[in-house]
C-alpha positions in Angstrom: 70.9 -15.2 124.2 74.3 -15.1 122.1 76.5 -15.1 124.6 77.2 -18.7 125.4 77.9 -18.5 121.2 81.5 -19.3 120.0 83.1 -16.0 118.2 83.0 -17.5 115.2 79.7 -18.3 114.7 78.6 -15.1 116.6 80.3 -13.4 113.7 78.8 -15.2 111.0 75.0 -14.0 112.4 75.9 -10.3 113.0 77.5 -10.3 109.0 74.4 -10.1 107.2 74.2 -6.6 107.6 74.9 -4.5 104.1 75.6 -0.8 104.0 75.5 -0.9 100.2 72.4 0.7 98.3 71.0 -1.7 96.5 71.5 -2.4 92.9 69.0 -2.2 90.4 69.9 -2.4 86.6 69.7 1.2 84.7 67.4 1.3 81.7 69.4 1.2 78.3 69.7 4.6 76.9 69.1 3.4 73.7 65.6 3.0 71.3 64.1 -0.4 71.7 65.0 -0.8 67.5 67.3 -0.1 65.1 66.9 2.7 62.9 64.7 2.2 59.6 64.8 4.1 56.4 66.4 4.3 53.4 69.9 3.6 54.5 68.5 0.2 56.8 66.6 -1.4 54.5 64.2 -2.5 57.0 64.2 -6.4 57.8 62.2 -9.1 59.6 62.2 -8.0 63.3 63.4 -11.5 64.6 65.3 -11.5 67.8 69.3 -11.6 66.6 71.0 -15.4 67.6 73.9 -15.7 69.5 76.7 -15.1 66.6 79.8 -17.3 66.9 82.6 -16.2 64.6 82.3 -20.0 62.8 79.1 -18.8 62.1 80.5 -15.3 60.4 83.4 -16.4 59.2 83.6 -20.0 56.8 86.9 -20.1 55.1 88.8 -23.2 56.6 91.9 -21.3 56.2 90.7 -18.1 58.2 89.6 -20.1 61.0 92.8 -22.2 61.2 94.4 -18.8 61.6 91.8 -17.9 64.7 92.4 -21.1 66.3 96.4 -20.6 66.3 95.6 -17.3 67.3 93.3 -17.8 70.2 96.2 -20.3 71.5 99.1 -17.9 70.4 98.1 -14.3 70.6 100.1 -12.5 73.1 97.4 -9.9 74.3 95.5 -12.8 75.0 97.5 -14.3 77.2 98.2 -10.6 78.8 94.3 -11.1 79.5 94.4 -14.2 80.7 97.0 -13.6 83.0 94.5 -10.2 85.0 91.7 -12.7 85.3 94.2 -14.8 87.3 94.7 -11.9 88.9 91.4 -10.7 89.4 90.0 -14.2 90.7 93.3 -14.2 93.1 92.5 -10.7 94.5 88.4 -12.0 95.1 89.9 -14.9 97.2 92.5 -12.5 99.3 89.4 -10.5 99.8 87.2 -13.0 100.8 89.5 -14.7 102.8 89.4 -11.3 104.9 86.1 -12.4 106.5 87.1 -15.5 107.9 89.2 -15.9 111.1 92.7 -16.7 111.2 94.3 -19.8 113.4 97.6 -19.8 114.0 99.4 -22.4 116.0 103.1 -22.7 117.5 105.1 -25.5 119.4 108.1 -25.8 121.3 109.9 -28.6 123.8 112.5 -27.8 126.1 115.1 -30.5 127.5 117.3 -30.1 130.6 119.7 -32.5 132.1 122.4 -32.9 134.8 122.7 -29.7 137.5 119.8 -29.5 140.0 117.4 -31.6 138.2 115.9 -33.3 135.0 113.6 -32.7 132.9 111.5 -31.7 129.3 108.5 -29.8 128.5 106.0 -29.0 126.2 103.8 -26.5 124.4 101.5 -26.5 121.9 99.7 -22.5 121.6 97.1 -21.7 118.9 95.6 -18.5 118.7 93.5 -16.4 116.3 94.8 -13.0 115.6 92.6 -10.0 115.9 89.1 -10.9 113.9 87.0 -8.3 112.6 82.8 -9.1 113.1 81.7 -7.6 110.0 78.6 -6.2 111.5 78.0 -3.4 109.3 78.9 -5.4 106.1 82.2 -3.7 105.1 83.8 -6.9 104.9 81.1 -8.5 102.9 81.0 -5.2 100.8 84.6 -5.4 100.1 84.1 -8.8 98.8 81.6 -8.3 96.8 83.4 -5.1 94.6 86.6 -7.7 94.2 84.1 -10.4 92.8 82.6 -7.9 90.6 85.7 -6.3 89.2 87.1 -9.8 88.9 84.1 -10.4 86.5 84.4 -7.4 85.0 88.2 -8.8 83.7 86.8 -11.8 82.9 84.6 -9.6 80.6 87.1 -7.8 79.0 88.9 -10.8 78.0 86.0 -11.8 76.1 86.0 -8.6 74.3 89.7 -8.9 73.3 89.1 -12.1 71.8 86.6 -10.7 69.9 88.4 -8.2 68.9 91.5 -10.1 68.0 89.2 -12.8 65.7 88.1 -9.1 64.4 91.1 -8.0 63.6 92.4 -11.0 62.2 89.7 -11.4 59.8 90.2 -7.8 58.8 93.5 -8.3 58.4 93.1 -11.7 56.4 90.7 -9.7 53.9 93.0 -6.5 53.8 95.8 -9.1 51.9 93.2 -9.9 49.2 92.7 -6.4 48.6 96.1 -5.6 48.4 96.8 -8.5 46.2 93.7 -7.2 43.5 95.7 -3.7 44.2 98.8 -4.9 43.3 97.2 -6.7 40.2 95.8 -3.4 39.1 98.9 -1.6 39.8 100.7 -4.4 37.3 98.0 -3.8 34.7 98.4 0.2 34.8 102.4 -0.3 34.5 102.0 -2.3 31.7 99.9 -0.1 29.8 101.9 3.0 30.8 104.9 0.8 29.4 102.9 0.0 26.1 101.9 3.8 25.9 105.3 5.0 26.2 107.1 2.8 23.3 104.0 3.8 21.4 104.9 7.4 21.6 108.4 6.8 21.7 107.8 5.7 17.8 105.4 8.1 16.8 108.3 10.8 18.2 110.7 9.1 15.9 108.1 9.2 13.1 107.6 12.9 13.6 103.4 12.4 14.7 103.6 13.0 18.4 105.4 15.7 19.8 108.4 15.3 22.9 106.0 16.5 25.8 103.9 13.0 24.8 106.7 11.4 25.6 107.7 12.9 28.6 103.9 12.6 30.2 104.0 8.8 29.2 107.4 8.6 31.2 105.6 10.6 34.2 102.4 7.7 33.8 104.7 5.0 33.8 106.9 6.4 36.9 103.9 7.1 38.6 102.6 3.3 38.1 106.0 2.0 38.8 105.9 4.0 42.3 102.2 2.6 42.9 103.3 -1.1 42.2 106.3 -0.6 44.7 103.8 0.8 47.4 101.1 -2.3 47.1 104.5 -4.7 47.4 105.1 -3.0 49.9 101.7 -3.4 51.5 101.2 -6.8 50.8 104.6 -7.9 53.3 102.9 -5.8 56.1 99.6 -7.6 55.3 101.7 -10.9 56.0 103.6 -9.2 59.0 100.1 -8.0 60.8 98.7 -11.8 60.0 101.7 -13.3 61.9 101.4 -10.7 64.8 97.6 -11.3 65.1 98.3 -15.7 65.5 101.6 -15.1 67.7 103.0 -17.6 65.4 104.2 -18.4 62.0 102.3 -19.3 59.9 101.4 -21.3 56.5 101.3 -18.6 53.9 98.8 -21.2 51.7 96.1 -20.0 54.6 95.9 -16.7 53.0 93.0 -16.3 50.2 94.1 -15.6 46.9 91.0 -13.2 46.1 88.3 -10.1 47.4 85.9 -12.5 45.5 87.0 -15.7 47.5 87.8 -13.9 51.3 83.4 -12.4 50.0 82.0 -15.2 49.7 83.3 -16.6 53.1 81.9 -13.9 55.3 78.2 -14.2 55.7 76.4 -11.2 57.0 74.0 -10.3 60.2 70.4 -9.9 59.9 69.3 -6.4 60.5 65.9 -5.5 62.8 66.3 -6.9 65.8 66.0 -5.4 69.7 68.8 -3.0 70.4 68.7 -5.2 74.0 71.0 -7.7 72.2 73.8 -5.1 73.2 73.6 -6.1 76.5 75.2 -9.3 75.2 78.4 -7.2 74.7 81.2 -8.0 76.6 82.3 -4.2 77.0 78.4 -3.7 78.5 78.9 -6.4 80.5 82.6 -5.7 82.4 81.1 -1.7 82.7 77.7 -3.3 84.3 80.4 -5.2 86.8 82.5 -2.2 87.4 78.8 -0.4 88.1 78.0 -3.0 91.2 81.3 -2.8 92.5 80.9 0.6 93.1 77.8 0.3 95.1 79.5 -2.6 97.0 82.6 0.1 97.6 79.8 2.8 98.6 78.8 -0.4 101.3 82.3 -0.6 102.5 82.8 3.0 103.0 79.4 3.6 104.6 80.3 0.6 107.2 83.9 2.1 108.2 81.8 5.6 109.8 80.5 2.5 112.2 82.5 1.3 115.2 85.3 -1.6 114.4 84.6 -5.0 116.4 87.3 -7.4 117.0 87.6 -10.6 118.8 90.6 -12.4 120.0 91.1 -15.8 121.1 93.9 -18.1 122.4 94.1 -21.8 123.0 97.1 -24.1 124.0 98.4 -27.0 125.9 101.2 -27.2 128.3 102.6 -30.1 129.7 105.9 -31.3 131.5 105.5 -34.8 130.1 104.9 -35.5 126.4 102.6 -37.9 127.2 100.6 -36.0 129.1 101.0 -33.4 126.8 97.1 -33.3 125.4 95.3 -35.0 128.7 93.9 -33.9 132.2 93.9 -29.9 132.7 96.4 -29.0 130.8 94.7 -27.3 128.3 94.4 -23.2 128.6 92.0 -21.1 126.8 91.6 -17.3 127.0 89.5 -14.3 124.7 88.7 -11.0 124.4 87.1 -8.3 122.3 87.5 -5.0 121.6 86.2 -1.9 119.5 87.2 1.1 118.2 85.5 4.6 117.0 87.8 7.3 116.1 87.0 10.5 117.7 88.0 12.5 115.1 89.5 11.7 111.6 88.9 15.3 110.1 85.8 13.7 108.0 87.9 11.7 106.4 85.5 8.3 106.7 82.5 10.7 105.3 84.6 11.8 102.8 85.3 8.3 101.6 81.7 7.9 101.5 81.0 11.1 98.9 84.2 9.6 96.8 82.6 6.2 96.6 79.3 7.5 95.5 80.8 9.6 92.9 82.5 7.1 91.7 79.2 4.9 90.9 77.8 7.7 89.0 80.9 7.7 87.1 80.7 4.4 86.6 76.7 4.6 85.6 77.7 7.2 83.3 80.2 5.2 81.8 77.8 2.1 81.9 75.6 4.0 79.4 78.2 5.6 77.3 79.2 2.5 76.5 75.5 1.1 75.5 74.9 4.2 73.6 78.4 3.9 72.0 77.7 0.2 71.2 73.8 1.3 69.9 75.6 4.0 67.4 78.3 1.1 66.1 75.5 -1.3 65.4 73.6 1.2 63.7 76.2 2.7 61.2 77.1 -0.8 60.4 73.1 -1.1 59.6 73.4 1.6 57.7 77.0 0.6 55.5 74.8 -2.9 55.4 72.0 -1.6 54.0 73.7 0.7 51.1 77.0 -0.9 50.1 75.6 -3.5 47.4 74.7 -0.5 45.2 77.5 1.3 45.9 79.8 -1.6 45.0 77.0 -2.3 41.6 77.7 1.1 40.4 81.4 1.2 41.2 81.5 -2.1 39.3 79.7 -0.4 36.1 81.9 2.4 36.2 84.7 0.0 36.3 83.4 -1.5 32.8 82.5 1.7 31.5 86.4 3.3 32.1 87.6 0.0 30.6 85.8 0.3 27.3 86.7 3.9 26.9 90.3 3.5 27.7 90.3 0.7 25.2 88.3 3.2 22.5 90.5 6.0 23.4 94.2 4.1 23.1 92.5 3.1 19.7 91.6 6.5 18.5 95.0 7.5 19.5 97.2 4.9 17.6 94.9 5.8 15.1 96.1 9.6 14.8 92.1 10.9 15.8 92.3 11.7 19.4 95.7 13.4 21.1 97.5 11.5 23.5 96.5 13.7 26.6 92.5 12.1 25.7 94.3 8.8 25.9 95.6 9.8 29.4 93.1 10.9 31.2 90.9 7.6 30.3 93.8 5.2 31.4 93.8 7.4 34.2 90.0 7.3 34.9 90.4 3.1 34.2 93.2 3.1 37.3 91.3 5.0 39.7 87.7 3.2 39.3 89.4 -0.1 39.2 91.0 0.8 42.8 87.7 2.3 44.0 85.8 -1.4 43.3 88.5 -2.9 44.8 88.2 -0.5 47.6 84.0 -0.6 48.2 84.3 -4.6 47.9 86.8 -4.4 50.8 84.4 -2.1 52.6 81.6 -4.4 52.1 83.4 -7.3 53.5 84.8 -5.1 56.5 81.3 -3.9 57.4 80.9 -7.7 57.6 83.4 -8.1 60.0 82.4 -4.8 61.5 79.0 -6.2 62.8 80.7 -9.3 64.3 82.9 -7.3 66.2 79.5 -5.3 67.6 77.1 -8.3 68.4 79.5 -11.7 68.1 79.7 -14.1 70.4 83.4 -14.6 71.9 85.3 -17.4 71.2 86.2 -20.2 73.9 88.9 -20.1 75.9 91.1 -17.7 78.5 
């Protein structure tokens, strides 16, 4: 009943066969919650809302910086660039089921000797065109469309990541800044303890190892405020990486407490299914069909090749006769192909493409299970660091008013100058540990954007 068919359209009913086994979604290794305790503080169980980064992140300034970096950023236009890619490679595949037409001409003149005369050709013919019978074609298609997505998926992911970093990078120049602040404040007093011994030396109170330990505390601090200077210009330098650009150093915050109240935070408690939101989970899912559709291809190529061949053209001694009467010529043919023997290298290709899916389905839920763990350490930073930061904060006080107490005990010849060091010692280091948990607290901010945000527009 086909035979009276054209080719073509021959080929297109005998392609809906699929060697590929079909694809159903694996369950999520993961719990259906988050974890609960002590370290989650448990909260409403509320399904989590797609999370934009304007929604995360508030400070006009960061998110001028974003916007010059989505537009700027280098690695995402290295991203941009293999979804072009990607997309061009699904068309070359695709294109790979449809026939090909080619068509040539030529004209011939003659003149004088025996006789006159021109004449024409016009030959089209479609090179060898496989009938995808056993879906290998189709297959083939379908793993370049998948992996193509799978790009498109990691792009997302890198601009996640680069808003991410950005933000983290925005908030690590407040830090510094409040570090270089401290490291002023410590240099100062080491400066004001040294000139302090330096007279009770003279006066014959203190003794000359005073001196030389308030040198050390000074030289120390000096070395320290050299360190956050330094810190602070590659703060700037990451910044200007991160946008691709220049840019106006009035965008950068001025303080922890400012860059902290600009973040908001995520809502704990909701389904551990959000993760399937995540653009790494997404382009591992893609790379997971594609392997089935390669397992398809490879199953199809241990059946027989089918190919048709066709020619059409006109002839003519006249050019206007050129496209009338019988001048027109057709001619086709088929033909198909079984190796004999290819020393099991086609059932071979088969066992490669199948271990390849279960790679890929391992990695598929490596990466949910990696994701899962992210989430839930953030969860847990979320749920613990406002009393950390609360008690570094009263240590902070505490070391303050006993290095104030102790400096005055000492000027006032009751306690010995090494008291007086250890308590501006204690003040430096608490005041860099609040600094430090307040930066965490932020970053764990950023942290949970970075697992469950939504990526920003663009390529």
């Amino acid at each position: 009943m086909f035979r009276h068919l054209p080719p073509v359209v021959l080929a297109a009913l005998l392609a809906g066969c699929s060697m590929a086994p079909p694809y159903v979604a694996p369950a999520a290794p993961v719990p259906e919650s988050w974890p609960v305790g002590d370290a989650y503080l448990q909260q409403s169980e509320s399904a989590l809302p797609v999370v934009k980064y304007t929604d995360v992140f508030r400070d006009p300034r960061l998110l001028s910086l974003a916007e010059q970096a989505i537009a700027n950023n280098r690695d995402l236009r290295i991203a941009a660039a293999n979804i072009a890619a990607a997309r061009a490679s699904a068309r070359v595949a695709r294109a790979g089921q449809l026939p090909q037409f080619n068509a040539t001409g030529s004209a011939d003149f003659s003149e004088g000797g025996v006789g006159n005369g021109q004449s024409f050709s016009v030959l089209g013919n479609m090179p060898a065109f496989e009938l995808d019978l056993f879906g290998r074609l189709a297959n083939t298609t379908a793993a370049a469309r998948d992996r193509a997505l799978a790009t498109e998926a990691a792009a997302r992911a890198v601009r996640i990541t680069l808003v991410s970093d950005l933000a983290a990078a925005w908030s690590n120049y407040a830090a510094d800044q409040e570090l270089l602040a401290v490291a002023r404040d410590t240099a100062e007093n080491a400066r004001r303890s040294l000139e302090l011994t330096r007279v009770r030396l003279q006066g014959g109170i203190a003794p000359r190892t005073d001196v030389r330990q308030a040198e050390q505390i000074l030289a120390t601090a000096e070395a320290d405020l050299a360190v956050q200077t330094t810190a602070l210009a590659q703060d700037e330098n990451l910044v200007r990486l991160l946008v691709g650009a220049d840019f106006d150093r009035a965008l950068l915050p001025r303080s922890l407490a400012e860059v902290t109240a600009s973040i908001a935070t995520l809502p704990a408690g909701t389904s551990s299914q959000v993760l399937l939101r995540r653009p790494d989970i997404i382009e591992a899912e893609y790379r997971l069909r594609a392997t089935h559709a390669d397992i398809g291809a490879a199953r199809a190529r241990l059946f027989p090749t089918i190919s048709l061949t066709g020619l059409l053209g006109f002839t003519s001694d006249a050019l206007g006769s050129l496209f009338s009467g019988d001048q027109f010529r057709a001619s086709g043919g088929a033909s198909a192909s079984q190796p004999l023997f290819d020393g099991g290298a086609r059932g071979a290709g088969v066992d490669l493409t199948e271990a390849q899916r279960d790679a890929a389905l391992a990695t598929y839920e490596r990466a949910i299970q990696t994701a899962f763990r992210q989430v839930a350490d953030a969860l847990a930073v979320q749920g613990t660091i406002a009393e950390r930061l609360r008690t570094a904060q009263v240590n902070s006080e505490a070391a303050a008013d006993t290095a104030r107490l102790t400096e005055a005990r000492y000027r006032g010849g009751i306690d010995s100058f090494l008291a007086n060091l250890d308590a501006q010692r204690s003040l430096y280091t608490a005041r860099r540990r609040e600094v430090e948990i307040d930066l965490a607290a932020v970053n764990n901010r950023v942290a949970l954007y970075r697992a469950l945000g939504t990526a920003p527009e663009g390529e």
